[in-house]
N, C-alpha and C positions, 0 to 999 in steps of 0.2 A: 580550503576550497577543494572538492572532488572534481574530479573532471570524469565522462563519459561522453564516450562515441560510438561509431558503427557497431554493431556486433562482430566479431571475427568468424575467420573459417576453421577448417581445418588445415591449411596452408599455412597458419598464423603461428607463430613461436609458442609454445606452452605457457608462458608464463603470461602474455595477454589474453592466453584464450581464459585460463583460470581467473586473471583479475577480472576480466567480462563477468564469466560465470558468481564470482564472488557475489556482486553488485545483485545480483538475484536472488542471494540467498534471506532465506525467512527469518533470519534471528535468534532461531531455537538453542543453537549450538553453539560455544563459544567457537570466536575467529580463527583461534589455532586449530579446533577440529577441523574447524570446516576446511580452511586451505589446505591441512593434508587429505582431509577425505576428495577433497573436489581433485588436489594435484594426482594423487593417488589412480583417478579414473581418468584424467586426461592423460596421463602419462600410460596405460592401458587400451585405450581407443586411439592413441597416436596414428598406429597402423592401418587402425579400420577407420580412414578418411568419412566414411558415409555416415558411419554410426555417430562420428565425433561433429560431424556439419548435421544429423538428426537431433542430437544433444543441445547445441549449438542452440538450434531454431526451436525447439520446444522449449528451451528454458528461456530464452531473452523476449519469447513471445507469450510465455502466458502460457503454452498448450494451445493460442488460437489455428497454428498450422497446424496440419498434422505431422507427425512426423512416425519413421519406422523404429522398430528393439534397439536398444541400444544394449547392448550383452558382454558380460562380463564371464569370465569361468567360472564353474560351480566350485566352491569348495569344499572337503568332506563331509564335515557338520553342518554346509551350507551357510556359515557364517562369513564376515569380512572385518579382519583385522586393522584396525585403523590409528592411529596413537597410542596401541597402548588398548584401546577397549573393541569388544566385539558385538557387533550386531549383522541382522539380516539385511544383505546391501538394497534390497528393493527400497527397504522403511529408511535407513539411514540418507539415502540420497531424498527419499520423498520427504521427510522432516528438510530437509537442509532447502529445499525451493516451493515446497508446499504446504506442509503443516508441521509446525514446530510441536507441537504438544501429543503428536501422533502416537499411539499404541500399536505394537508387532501385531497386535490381530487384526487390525482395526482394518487393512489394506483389500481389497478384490481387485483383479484383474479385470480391464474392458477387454470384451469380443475381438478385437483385431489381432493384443500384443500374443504372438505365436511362441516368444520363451521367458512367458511369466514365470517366474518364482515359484507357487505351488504346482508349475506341470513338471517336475522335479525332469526337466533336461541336465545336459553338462554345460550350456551356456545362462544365464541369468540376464535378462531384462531388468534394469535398472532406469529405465525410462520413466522420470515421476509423471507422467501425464499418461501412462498406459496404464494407472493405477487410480480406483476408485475408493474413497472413503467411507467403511460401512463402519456399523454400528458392533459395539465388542461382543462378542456371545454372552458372556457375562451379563449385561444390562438385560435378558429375555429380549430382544432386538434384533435379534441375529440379520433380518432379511432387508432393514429401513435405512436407508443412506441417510448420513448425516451429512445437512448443506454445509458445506464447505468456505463460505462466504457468505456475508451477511446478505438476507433479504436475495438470494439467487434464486429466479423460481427456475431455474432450468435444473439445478439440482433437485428441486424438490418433483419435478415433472419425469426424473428419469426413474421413476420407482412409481405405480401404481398403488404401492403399500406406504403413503407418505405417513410420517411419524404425525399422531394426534397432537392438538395445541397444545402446547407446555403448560398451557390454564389448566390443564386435567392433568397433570401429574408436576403437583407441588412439589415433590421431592424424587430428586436424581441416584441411582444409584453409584456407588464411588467410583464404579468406575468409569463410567462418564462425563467424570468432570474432567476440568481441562488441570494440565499439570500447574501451570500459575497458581498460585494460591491466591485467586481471586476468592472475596466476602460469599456469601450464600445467597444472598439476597443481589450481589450484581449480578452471578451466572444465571441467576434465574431471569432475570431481567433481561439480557441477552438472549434467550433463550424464546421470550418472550416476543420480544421485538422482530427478530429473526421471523418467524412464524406471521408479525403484523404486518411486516414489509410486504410478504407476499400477498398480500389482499388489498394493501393502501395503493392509491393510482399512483404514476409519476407525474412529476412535477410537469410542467407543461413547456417548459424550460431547462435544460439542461445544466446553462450557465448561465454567464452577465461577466460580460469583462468592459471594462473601462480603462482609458486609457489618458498617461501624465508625460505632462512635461514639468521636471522636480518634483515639485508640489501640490502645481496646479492638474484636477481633471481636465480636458480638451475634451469636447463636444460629448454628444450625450452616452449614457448604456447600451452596450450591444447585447441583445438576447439572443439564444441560439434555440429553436425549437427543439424538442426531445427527439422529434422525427427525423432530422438531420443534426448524426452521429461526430460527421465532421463538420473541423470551421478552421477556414485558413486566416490569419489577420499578416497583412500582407503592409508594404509601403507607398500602394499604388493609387488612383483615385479612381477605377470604374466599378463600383464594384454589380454584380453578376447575378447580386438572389442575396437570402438568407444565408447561406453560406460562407460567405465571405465579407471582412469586416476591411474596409481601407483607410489605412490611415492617410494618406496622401492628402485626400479631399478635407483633411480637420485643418480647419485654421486656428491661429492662436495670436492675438495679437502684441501679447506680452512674450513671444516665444526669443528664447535668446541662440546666441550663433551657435553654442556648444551645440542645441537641440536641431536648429537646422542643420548641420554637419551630422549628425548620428540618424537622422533621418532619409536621407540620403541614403545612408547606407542598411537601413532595412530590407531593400530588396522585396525578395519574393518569404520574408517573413518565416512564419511558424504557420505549422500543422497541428489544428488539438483534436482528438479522437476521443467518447466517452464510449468505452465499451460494460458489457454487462449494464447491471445495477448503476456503476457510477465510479469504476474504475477510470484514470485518465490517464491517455498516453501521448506524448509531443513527438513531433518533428522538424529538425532543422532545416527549413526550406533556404535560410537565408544565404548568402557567401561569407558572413562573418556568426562569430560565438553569442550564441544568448547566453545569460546569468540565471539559473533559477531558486527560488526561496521555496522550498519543497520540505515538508516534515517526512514526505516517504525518504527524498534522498537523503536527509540527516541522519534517517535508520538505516538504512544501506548502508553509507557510509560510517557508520561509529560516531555518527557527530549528536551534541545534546539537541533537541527539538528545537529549532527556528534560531542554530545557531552556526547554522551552513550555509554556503553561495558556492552553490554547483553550476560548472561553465558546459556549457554543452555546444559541442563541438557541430559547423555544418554537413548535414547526411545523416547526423544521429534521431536515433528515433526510439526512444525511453519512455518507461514508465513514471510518472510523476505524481500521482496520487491514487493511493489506495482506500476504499471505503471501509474493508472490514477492520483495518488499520487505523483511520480516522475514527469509527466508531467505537473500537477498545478505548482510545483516548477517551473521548466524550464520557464514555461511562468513567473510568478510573478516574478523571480528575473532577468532574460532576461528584461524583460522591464523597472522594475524598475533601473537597469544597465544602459540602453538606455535613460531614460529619466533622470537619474545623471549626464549623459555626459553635455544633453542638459540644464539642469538647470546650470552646472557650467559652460558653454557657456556662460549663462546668464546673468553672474554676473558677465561677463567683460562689459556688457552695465547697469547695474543696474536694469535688469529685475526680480531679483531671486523673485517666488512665495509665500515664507515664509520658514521660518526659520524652519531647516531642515527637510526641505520636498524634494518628489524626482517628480517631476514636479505632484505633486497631484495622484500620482498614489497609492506610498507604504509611508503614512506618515509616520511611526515610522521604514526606515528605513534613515540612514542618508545619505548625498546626498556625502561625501566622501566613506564610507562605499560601498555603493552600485554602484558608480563608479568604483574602484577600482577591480569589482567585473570581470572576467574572465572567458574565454572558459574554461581554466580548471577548474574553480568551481563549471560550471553547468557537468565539465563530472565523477566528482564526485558521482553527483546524481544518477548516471548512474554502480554505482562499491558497490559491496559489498563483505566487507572482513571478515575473519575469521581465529585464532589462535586454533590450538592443543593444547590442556591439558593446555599452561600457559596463564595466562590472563596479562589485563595491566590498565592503568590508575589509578586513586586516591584509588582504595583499592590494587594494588600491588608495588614493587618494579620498573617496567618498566613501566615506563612511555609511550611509544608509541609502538603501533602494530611493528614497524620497532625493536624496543628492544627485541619482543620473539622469542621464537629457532627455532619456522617454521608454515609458514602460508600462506594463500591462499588470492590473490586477484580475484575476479570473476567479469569481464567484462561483461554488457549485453547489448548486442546488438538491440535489439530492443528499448529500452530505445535511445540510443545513435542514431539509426535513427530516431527517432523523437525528440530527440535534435538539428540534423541536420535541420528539418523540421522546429521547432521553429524557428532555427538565421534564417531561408532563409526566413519565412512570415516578419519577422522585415523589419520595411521599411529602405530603404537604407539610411545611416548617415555617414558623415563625420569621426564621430566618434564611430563607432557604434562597437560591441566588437571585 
């Protein structure tokens, strides 16, 4: 089980501001780089309190505050020595909370940051949110930002020279693909989509959360319009607008004592926020711990997909579900599903590729495995749930979110229409999911 709270300051001991900071980072880099490259620059900003609470607040936020340089010392060659390897410290920190697959050219500086990296000062702005992601000189691209997240049109709005649909350029130069060794036909795909997002409307709904006691649903779906961003689900019974979901007011008449005692203690509930496209961030409004079943916090945390219960502490205010993260899923195991069908096709004429592989797409995942694989496990990806006050799994008594006394599942809708969009690019199959 992860636990996450507050963001810290720079008042805060090193070693929590780091484990904060961890919890942001993007995956790209193995855990040991990262905690010495991140100890490395907390242990450097120590001094400069301002730089380290700008740090602080542009990473745990997304870049939605703004924040000022965050500056390191130049080194001769400009480079930054970190375990053992060297690179340019603007890109090694912007891999580590922005884009894992980043290339050293790939980076421009936005208008504000005053000691970006190419205006060859002696201090160095390492600030990943003072840095913009353009296209490699290499691809003939040089001037076209590449979106950064799936389906952002604000990425695509900050450049007049928006990149033509990916339908006009079947094929990528090498150096624009992404370092994964994702199939040819998923990057394009992605590629694809990214580009439909911005044209397709949003959903008219943001979410739909529902809400148990054990097993049973209590009272009906709550929809939250796309137009309001937030939605508090509180323990109270007035509730105030579309905004605000109360539980208070549900009766249940099969409800037992545990559920009435935990309800009680809901309190002033949770805060859900969907920023962007369909980014989601919570807040702990309550006096006690929520429990979350989060696939973002399982990759945070190092844990396998949907096999974490992260406790979230009251005052905390986290990120809990990412789209362009949701949607790498959707693609990768959609296909690899797709190409399991066909490899076990295969092996009634003795075609099979190699031993358990899934037609060369997802080698280590196995070719019954990822057959077996269904429309409802990708709309999983798509749900994020959470328990009041009691938790579950290997450090409680209950074992499954269905065994505590009342909790939420939250539907997102935009996740799920580009779930929709995945199966329908799949090419049509006999057996396809």
């Amino acid at each position: 089980m992860s636990v996450l709270g507050p963001a810290p300051s720079s008042a805060d001991a090193c070693l929590s501001i780091v484990h904060s900071l961890m919890c942001h980072r993007q995956g790209g880099e193995n855990e040991g780089f990262a905690k010495r490259a991140i100890e490395s620059l907390v242990k450097k900003l120590k001094e400069k309190k301002d730089e380290l609470d700008s740090l602080i607040t542009a990473v745990t936020t997304n870049g939605v505050h703004p924040s000022k340089c965050v500056t390191i010392q130049r080194t001769l060659d400009g480079r930054l020595q970190v375990a053992g390897r060297k690179g340019f410290p603007h890109v090694i920190y912007a891999r580590l909370w922005r884009w894992p697959d980043l290339h050293k050219n790939e980076l421009k500086h936005v208008k504000f940051c005053q000691f970006a990296f190419d205006l060859k000062y002696d201090s160095v702005c390492v600030n990943p949110y003072h840095y913009e992601r353009v296209a490699s000189p290499a691809t003939g691209n040089p001037a076209h930002l590449l979106p950064a997240v799936i389906g952002f049109t604000a990425s695509l709005k900050s450049t007049s020279h928006s990149p033509a649909p990916p339908s006009l350029h079947p094929s990528l130069p090498t150096s624009a693909e992404p370092r994964v060794q994702w199939p040819p036909q998923t990057w394009y795909c992605t590629l694809s989509t990214m580009y439909y997002l911005c044209l397709v409307l949003r959903p008219e709904f943001w979410c739909s959360i529902s809400y148990f006691e054990l097993d049973v649903q209590v009272g009906e779906m709550f929809k939250v319009q796309s137009s309001c961003p937030l939605v508090t689900v509180d323990g109270y019974v007035d509730p105030s607008g579309g905004d605000r979901f109360c539980l208070g007011q549900l009766s249940n008449v099969h409800r037992t004592a545990a559920s009435h005692r935990a309800r009680l203690h809901i309190g002033r509930g949770v805060q859900l926020e969907c920023r962007g496209e369909g980014d989601i961030w919570m807040r702990c409004l309550s006096d006690h711990s929520v429990f979350v079943q989060s696939f973002y916090l399982d990759r945070e945390a190092g844990r396998a997909p949907g096999d974490g219960v992260h406790k979230i502490y009251p005052g905390a205010y986290i990120k809990v579900f990412d789209l362009r993260q949701c949607h790498r899923q959707m693609q990768q195991q959609a296909a690899a599903a797709q190409a399991a069908v066909e490899t076990q096709a295969a092996a009634v004429v003795g075609a099979i590729p190699g031993p358990n592989s899934v037609g060369g797409i997802a080698p280590a995942v196995s070719v019954r495995s990822a057959a077996g694989l269904g429309v409802d496990d990708l709309r999983r990806l798509c749900i994020v749930r959470l328990s009041f006050v009691k938790g579950w799994g290997c450090d409680y008594p209950r074992q499954s979110i269905k065994d505590t006394p009342c909790w939420l599942e939250v539907h997102l809708h935009r996740a799920l229409q580009l779930l929709d969009q995945v199966l329908h690019m799949l090419p049509p199959r006999e057996h396809a999911l």
